[in-house]
C-alpha positions as CSV (number, residue, x, y, z in Angstrom):
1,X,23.5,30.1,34.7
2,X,24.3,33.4,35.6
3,X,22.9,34.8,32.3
4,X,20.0,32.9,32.6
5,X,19.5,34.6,36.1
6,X,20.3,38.5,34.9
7,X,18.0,38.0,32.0
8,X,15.1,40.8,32.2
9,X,11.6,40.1,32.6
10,X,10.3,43.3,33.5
11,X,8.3,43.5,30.5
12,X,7.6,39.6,29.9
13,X,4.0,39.8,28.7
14,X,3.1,35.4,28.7
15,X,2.2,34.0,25.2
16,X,-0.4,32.2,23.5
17,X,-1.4,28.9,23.8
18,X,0.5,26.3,21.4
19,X,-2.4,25.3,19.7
20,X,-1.8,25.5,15.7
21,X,-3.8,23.8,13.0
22,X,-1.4,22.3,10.5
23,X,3.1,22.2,11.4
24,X,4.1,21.0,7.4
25,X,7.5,19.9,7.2
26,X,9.5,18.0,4.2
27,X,9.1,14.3,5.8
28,X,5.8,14.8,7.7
29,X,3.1,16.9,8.1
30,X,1.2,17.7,11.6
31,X,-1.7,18.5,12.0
32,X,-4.6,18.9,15.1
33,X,-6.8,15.7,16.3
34,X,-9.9,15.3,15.3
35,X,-12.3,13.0,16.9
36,X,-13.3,11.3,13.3
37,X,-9.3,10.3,12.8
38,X,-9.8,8.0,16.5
39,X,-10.3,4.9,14.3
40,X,-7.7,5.5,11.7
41,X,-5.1,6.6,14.3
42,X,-5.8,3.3,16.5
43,X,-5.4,1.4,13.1
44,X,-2.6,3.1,12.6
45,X,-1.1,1.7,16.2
46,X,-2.2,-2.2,15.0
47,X,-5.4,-1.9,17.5
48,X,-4.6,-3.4,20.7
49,X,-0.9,-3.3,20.2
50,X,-1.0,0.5,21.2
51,X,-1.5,-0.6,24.8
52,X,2.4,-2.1,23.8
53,X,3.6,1.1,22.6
54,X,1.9,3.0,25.1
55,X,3.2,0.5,28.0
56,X,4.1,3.4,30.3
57,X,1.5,5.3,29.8
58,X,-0.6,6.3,32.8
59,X,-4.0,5.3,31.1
60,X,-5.8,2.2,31.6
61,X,-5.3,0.0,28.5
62,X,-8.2,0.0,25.7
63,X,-9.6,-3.0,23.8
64,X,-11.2,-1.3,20.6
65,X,-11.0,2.1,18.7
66,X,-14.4,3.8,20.7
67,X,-11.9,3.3,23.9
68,X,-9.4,4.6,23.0
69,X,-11.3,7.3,21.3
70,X,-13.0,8.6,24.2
71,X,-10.2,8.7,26.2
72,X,-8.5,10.9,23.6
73,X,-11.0,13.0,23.1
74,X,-11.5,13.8,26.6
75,X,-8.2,14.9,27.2
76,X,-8.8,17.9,24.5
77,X,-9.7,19.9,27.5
78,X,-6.1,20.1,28.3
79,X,-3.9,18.9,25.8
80,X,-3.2,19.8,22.1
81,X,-3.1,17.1,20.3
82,X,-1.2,16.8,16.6
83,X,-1.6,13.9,14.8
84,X,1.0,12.8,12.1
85,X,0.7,12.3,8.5
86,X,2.9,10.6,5.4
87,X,2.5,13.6,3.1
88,X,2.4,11.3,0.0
89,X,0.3,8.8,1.0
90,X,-1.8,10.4,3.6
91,X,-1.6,7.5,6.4
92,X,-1.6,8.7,9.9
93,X,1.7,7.7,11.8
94,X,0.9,8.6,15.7
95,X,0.8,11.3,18.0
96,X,2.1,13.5,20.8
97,X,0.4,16.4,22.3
98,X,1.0,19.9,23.8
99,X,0.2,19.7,27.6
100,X,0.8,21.6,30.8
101,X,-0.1,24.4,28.7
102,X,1.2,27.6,31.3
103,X,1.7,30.5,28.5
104,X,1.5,33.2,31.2
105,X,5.1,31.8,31.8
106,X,6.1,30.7,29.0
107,X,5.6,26.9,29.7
108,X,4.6,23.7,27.7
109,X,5.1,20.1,27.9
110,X,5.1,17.4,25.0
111,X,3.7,14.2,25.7
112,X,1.1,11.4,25.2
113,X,4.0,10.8,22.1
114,X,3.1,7.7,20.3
115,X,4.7,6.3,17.0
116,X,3.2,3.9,14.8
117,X,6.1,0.7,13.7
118,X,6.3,2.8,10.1
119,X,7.0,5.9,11.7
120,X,9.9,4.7,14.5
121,X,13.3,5.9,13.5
122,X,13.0,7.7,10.8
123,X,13.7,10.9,9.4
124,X,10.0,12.1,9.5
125,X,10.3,11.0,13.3
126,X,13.0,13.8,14.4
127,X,11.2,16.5,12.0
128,X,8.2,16.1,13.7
129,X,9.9,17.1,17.0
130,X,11.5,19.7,15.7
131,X,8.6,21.5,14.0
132,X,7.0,20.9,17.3
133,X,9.7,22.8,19.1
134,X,10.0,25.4,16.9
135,X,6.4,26.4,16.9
136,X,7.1,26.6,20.7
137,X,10.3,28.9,20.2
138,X,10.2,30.8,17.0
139,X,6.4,31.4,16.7
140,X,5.2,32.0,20.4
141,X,8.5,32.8,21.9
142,X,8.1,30.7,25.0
143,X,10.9,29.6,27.5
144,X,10.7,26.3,28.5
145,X,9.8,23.2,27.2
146,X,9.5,20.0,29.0
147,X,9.8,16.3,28.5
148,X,8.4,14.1,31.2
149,X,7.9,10.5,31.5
150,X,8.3,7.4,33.5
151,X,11.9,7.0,35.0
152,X,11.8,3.1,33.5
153,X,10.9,4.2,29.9
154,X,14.4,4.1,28.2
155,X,14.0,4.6,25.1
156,X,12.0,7.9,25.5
157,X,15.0,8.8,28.2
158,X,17.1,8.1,25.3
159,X,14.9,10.2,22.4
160,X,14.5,13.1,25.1
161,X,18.5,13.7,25.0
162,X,19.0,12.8,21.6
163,X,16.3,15.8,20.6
164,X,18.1,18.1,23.0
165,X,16.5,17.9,25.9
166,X,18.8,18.2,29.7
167,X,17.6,15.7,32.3
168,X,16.2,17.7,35.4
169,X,16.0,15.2,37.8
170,X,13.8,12.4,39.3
171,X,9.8,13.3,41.1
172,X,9.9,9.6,43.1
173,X,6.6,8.6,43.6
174,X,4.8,11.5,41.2
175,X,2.0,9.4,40.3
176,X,0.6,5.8,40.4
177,X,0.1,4.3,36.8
178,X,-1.4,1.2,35.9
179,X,-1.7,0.7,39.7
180,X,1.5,1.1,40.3
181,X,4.3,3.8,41.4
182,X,6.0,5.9,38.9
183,X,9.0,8.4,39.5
184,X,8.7,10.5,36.3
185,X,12.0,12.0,35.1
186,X,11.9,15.7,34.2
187,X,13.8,17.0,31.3
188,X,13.5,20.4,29.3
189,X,14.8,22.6,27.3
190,X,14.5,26.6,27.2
191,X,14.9,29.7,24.5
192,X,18.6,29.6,25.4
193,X,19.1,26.4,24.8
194,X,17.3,26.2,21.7
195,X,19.5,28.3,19.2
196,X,21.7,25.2,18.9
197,X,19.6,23.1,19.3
198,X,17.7,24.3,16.4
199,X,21.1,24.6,14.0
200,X,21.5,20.7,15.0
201,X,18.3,20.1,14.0
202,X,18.3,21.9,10.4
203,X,21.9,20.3,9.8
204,X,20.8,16.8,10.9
205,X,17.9,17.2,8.6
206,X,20.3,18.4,5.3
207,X,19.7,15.6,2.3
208,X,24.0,16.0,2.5
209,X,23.9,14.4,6.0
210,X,22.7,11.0,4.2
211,X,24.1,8.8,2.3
212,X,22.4,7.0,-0.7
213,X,21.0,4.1,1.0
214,X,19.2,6.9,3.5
215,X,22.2,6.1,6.6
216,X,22.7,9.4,8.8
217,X,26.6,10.6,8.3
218,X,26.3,12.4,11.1
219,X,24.1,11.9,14.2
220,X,22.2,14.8,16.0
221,X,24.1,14.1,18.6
222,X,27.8,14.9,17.3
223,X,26.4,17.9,15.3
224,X,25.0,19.5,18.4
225,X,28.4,18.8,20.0
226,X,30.5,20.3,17.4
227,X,28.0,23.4,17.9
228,X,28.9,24.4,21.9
């Protein structure tokens, strides 16, 4: 803490906004929403069952593709949205989005993330969030990076501190969602966090941490351990 306190701003100039075209990566390739790709994304989801993987999202739930469409598109005022793609076949997998955008500081969220069944706990999955968090850190240079959502979601409280992230705390009654209360948990991570984070990452990701059959040896986890 205390070097995070000394560290020198004097000269902190802010950064740009994270708003890149195309993140390719070996597993998955990212690249910026498009209102034509509404349809194929919401296919993508199985149609209605994206109000299922989106259960804790604030948003109202949709009944066809134009729905859900419009209400991704209007949120392009504020977020960045990537979309994900198989490179081989070319399928979209789901989404997440830059938000909170604050580069004057040196501050982004992730969120609105959404994986299609095909994409959930794979490799492609944790590259994805990787190349997103390294276009944060390594291209723009910012300092934080958040992870919010609602304080009942488990498994996104489990895949924010498996990517890294340290839980912040609890804002109890933040918002109401789907007409009712939600205390959203806060969790980040910042540039001095993120040189191991990264190493954990790139190791995890090594074709030599799995075995034939695809099974992690090692999970990100216990290789981010053995780094600290």
């Amino acid at each position: 803490m205390g070097d995070m306190m000394q560290e020198d701003l004097q000269n902190w100039q802010g950064c740009k906004a994270p708003k890149p075209d195309i993140l390719d990566g070996k597993h998955i390739r990212l690249e910026v929403y498009q209102p034509a790709m509404a349809a194929e994304l919401w296919d993508a989801f199985g149609g209605t069952a994206f109000n299922k993987l989106a259960y804790y999202f604030p948003n109202p739930n949709f009944e066809n593709a134009a729905e859900f469409g419009a209400w991704l598109d209007g949120n392009q005022s504020s977020y960045h949205t990537m979309v994900f793609r198989d490179p081989s076949t070319l399928k979209l997998l789901g989404m997440a989005s830059y938000m909170r955008m604050d580069p004057a500081n040196g501050v982004v969220e992730v969120g609105a993330v959404c994986h299609a069944p095909t994409l959930q706990r794979s490799i492609a999955a944790t590259e994805l969030h990787y190349l997103m968090a390294k276009h944060v850190f390594d291209a723009l240079g910012y300092r934080r990076y958040e992870w919010k959502l609602h304080n009942e979601n488990e498994p996104s409280h489990r895949a924010a501190k498996r990517f890294g992230f340290k839980f912040e705390g609890i804002f109890r009654n933040h918002i109401v969602s789907k007409g009712k209360n939600r205390d959203t948990a806060w969790y980040a991570m910042t540039n001095q966090d993120w040189p191991v984070i990264k190493a954990a990452f790139k190791a995890w990701l090594e074709p030599s941490n799995f075995d034939s059959q695809g099974n992690q040896k090692a999970s990100l986890e216990e290789i981010r351990n053995a780094l600290t």
